[in-house]
C-alpha positions in Angstrom: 69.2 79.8 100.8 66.8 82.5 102.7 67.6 81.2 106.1 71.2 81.7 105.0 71.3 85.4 104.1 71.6 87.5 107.6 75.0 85.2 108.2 76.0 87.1 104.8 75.3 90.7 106.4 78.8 91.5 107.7 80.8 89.9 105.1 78.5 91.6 102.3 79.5 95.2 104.5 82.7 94.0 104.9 83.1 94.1 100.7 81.2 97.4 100.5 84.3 98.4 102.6 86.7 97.6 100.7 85.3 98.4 97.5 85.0 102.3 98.6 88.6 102.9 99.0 89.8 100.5 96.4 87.8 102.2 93.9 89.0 104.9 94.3 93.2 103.9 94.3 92.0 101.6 91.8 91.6 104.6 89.4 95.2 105.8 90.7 97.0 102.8 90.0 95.6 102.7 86.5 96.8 106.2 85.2 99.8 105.4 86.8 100.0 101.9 84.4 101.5 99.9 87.3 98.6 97.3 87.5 100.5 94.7 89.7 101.4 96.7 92.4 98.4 96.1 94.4 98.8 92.2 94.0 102.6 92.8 95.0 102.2 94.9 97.9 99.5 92.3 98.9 102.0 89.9 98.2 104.6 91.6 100.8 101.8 91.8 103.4 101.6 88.3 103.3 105.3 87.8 103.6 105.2 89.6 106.7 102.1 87.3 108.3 104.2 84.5 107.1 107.1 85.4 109.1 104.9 85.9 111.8 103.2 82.8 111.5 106.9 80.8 111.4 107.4 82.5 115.2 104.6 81.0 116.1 101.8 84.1 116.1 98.6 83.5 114.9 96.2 85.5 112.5 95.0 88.5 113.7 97.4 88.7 116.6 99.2 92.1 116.9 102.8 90.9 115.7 101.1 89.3 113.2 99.5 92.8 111.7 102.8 94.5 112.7 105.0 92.4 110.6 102.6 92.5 107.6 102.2 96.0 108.0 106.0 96.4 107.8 106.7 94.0 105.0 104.3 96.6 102.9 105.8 99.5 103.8 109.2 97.8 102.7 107.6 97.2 99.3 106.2 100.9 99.7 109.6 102.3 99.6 111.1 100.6 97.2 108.1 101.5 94.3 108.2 105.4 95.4 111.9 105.3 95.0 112.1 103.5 91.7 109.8 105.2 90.1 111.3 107.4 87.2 110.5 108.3 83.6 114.1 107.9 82.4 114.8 104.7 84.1 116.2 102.2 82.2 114.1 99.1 84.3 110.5 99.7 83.7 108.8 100.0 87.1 106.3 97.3 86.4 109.1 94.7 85.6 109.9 95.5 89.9 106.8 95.2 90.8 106.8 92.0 89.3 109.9 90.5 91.0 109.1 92.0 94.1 105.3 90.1 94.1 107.1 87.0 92.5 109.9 86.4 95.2 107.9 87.8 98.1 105.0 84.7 96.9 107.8 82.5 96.7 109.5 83.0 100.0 105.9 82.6 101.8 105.1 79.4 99.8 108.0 78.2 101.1 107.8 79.5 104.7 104.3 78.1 105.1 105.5 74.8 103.6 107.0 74.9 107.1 104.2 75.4 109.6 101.0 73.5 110.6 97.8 74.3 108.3 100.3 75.5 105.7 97.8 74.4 102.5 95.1 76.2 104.7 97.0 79.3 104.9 97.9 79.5 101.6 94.3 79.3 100.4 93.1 81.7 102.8 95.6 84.3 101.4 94.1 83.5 97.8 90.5 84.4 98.7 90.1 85.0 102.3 87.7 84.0 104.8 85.1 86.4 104.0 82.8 83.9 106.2 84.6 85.1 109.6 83.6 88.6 109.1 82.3 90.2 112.4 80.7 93.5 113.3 84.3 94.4 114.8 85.8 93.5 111.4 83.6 95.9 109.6 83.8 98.6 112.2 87.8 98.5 112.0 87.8 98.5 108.5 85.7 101.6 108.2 87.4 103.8 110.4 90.8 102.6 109.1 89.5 103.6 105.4 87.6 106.7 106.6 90.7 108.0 108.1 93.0 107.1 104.8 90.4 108.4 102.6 90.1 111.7 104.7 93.8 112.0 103.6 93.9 111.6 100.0 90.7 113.7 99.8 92.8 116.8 101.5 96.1 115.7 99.0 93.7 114.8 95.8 94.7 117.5 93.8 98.7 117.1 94.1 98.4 113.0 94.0 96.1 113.4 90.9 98.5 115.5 89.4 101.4 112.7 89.9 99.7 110.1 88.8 98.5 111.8 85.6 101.4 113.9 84.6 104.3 113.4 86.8 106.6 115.8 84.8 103.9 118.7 85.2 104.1 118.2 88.6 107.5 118.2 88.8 107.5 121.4 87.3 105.4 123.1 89.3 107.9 122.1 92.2 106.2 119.0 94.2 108.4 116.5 95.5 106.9 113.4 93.8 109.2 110.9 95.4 107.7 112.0 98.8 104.3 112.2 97.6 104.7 108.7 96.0 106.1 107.2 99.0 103.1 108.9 101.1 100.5 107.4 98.6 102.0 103.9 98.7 102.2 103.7 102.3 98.8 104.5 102.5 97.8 102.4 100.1 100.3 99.4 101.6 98.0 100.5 104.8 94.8 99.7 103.1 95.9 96.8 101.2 96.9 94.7 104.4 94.2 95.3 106.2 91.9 94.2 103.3 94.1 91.2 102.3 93.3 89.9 106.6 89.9 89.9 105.2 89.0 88.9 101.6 92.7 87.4 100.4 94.5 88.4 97.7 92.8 87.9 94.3 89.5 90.0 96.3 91.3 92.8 96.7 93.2 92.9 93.7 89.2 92.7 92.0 88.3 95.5 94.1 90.9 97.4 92.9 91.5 97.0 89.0 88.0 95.7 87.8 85.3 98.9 88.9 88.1 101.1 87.6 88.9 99.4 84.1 85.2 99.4 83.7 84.6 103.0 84.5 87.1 103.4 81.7 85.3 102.2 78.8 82.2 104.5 79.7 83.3 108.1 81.1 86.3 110.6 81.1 85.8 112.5 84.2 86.7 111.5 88.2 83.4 111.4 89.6 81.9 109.9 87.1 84.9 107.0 87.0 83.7 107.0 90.5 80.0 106.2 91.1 80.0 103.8 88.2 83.4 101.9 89.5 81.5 102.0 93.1 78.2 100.6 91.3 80.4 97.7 89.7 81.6 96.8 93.3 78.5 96.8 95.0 76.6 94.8 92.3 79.8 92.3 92.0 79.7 92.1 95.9 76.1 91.0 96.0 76.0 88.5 93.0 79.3 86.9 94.2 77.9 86.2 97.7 74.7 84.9 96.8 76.5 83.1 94.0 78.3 81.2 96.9 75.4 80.5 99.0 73.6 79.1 95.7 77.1 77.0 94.6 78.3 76.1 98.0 81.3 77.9 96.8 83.9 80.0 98.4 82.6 83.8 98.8 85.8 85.2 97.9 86.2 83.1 94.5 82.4 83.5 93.5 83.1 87.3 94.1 85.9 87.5 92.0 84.4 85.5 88.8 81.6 87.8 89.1 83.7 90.6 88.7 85.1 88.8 85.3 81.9 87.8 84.4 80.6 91.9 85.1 83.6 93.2 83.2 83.4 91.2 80.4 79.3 92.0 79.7 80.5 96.0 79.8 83.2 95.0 77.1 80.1 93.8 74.8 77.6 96.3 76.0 80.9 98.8 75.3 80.3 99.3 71.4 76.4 99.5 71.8 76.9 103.0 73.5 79.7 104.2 71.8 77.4 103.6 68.6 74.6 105.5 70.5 76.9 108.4 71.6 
């Protein structure tokens, strides 16, 4: 198991990656209530490598990111603009559809190409095993770029996602702030889904913040102990699947379960305390 540990390094950084923006729109995405829409906008990013894949472009091609990149900012669109307090179709019941037909249509699209089965479990829990110094690199300049940008809008996409009607009042445009946070997020989400599949990044996102939940109030705080989650679930999950011969993605993301269900016990021991 030693001998096998430095092939973990990038992967392992590769996680760390992903779990420092996803954290953080993790905590987003909860105030907001819509917990699905990362798993559906993962869902369209698929789609759109699907696509690619059925025109003959491989993984990690340029058409291939293009097309997946596009099929998310599709599903970007269409949350910002259906997002209202009065409407009469609750916006979770849309994000819903949308991940239900987009998984669909690339079940049935990869039913069609060679290695279908194999790129149907890669989008599940990714090949975390692949990871390169290059993958890591990309991934965090991409995310140091897109976190730059909600660290300059914080205040404004706080605001929307905690009281939407407030902000309306004091004049922002939340449509267009909506549609600039999903884009960005749509950004983040495909390139993580290349990487650690589907139910990874949809771990990354919901578990460290639920968690968080049950123990503090405030951002920051939410923060460091969502980012703590992350880490610790990243490193049990891939020595897990050294130790199991398992999957890295899968051990990672029945670590998180495992990790969020020992804070629901541990919950009521410091609330008693408090």
């Amino acid at each position: 198991m030693i001998e096998q540990l430095p092939f973990l390094l990038w992967p392992f950084l590769g996680l760390l990656c992903i779990a420092a923006i996803h954290v953080y729109l993790g905590l987003h995405v909860v105030e907001r209530e819509v917990i699905f829409v990362d798993l559906s906008l993962a869902q369209m990013a698929v789609l759109g490598a699907s696509v690619a894949s059925l025109w003959g472009h491989e993984p990690g091609e340029p058409w291939t990111y293009a097309l997946a990149l596009g099929f998310t900012v599709l599903g970007a669109a269409t949350f910002a603009f259906t997002r209202s307090e009065r409407a009469r179709v609750p916006q979770e019941a849309i994000i819903g559809i949308v991940y239900a037909v987009a998984a669909a249509a690339s079940v049935l699209i990869l039913n069609s190409v060679p290695h279908g089965a194999e790129h149907i479990r890669d989008v599940l829990v990714g090949q975390l095993l692949a990871v390169e110094a290059k993958d890591v690199v990309r991934l965090a300049v991409l995310y140091a770029v897109i976190g730059a940008l909600h660290a300059w809008w914080r205040r404004k996409l706080l605001l929307i996602s905690h009281d939407p009607a407030a902000a309306r009042a004091q004049g922002v445009n939340v449509r267009a702030w909506d549609f600039l946070f999903y884009v960005t997020f749509g950004i983040t989400v495909t390139a993580s889904v290349e990487l650690g599949g589907v139910l990874v990044v949809f771990s990354y996102l919901v578990v460290p913040s639920v968690t968080s939940m049950l123990f503090a109030r405030h951002v920051g705080t939410r923060l460091a102990i969502g980012w703590t989650v992350a880490a610790l679930a990243s490193a049990l999950g891939m020595l897990a699947s050294v130790a199991l011969a398992a999957p890295p993605g899968a051990s990672v993301v029945v670590v998180f379960g495992a990790l969020l269900a020992l804070a629901g016990l541990v919950r009521p021991l410091v609330a008693r305390r408090a």
